[in-house]
N, C-alpha and C positions, 0 to 999 in steps of 0.2 A: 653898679660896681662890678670889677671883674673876678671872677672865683680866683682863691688861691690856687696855686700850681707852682711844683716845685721846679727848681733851674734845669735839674737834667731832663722832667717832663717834654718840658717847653723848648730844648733844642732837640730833643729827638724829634718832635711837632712839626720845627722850622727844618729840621732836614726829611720829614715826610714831604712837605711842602718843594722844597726848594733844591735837595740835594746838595747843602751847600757841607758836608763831610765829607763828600768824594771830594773834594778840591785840595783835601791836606794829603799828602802820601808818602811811601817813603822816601829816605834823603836820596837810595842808590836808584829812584827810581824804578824799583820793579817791586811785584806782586810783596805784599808781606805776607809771612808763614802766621803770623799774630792770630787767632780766633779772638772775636768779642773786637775788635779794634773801634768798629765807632763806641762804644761802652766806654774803653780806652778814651779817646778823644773828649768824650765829652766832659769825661771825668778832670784829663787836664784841663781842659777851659773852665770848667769850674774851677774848678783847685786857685787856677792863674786869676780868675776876675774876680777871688775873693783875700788873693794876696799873701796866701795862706803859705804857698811853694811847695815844693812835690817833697818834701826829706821830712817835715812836719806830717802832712797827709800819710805816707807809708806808714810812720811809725806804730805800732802797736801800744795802745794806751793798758796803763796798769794801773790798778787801784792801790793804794794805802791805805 
């Protein structure tokens, strides 16, 4: 059996391996000012492959 590991683990893993985060970049095409951006990235692919969408994810949860 394979050990658990969490989704964002496991693509920063796949982009140790493979580099495959350098392939997204920005629309205007040049450097972005962004720090953290694969963090960024991976975070929307998660977000996006659990259908969840990025306005839900931002939001700040509150208790009652």
């Amino acid at each position: 059996m394979l050990p658990r590991i969490d989704l964002p683990d496991l693509l920063f893993e796949v982009h140790s391996w493979t580099g495959f985060l350098d392939a997204f970049g920005h629309v205007s095409e040049r450097r972005t000012r962004m720090e953290g951006l694969l963090v960024s990235l991976v975070a929307l692919l998660v977000v996006e492959s659990r259908n969840i969408g990025l306005t839900p994810s931002s939001r700040r949860r509150t208790r009652r």
